[in-house]
C-alpha positions as CSV (number, residue, x, y, z in Angstrom):
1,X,-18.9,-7.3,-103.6
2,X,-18.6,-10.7,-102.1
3,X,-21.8,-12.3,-103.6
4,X,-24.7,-11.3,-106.0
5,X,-25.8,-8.8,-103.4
6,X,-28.4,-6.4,-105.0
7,X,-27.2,-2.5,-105.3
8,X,-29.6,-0.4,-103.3
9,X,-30.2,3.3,-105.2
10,X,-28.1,5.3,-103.6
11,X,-25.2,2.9,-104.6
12,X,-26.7,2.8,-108.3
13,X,-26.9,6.5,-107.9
14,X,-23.1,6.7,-106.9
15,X,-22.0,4.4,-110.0
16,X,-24.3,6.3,-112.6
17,X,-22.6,9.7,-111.3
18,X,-19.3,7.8,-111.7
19,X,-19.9,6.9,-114.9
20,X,-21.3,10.2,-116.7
21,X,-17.6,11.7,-115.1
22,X,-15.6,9.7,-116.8
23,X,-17.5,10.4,-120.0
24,X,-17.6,13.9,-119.6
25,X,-13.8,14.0,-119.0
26,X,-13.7,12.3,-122.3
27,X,-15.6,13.9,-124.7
28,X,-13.6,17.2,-126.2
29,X,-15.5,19.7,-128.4
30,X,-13.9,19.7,-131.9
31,X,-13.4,24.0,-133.0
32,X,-10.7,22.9,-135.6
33,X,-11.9,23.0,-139.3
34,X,-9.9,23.7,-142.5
35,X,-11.6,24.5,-145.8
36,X,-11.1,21.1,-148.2
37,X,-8.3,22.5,-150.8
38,X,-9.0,20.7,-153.5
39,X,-12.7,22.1,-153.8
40,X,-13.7,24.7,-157.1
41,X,-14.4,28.2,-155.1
42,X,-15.7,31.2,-156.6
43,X,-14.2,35.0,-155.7
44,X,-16.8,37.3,-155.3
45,X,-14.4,40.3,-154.3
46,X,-11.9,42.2,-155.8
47,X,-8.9,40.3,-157.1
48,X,-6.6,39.7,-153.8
49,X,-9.3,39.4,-151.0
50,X,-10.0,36.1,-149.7
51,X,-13.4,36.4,-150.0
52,X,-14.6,33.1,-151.8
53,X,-17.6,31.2,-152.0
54,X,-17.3,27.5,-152.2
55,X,-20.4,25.8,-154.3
56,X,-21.8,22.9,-153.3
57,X,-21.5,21.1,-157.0
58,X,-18.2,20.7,-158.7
């Protein structure tokens, strides 16, 4: 652009498109958790299972 020449729609349209592509290419979903270690957890099965039940209080 040579000048302050005013961007019709379809050109706005073109730049908004652009722009929500490189976002998207961006953004990653985050699937990996781990249970904080150092947390108090309660069994509630049999001695050995990994059944355990974290409460909310300390």
């Amino acid at each position: 652009m040579a000048g302050k020449e005013k961007l019709d729609l379809v050109h706005q349209n073109a730049i908004h498109v652009e722009t929500i592509l490189k976002e998207q290419r961006q953004q990653k979903l985050h699937t990996e958790f781990s249970i904080n270690p150092h947390r108090k957890c309660k069994s509630t099965g049999p001695p050995g299972t990994h059944q355990e039940i974290c409460s909310s209080t300390d």
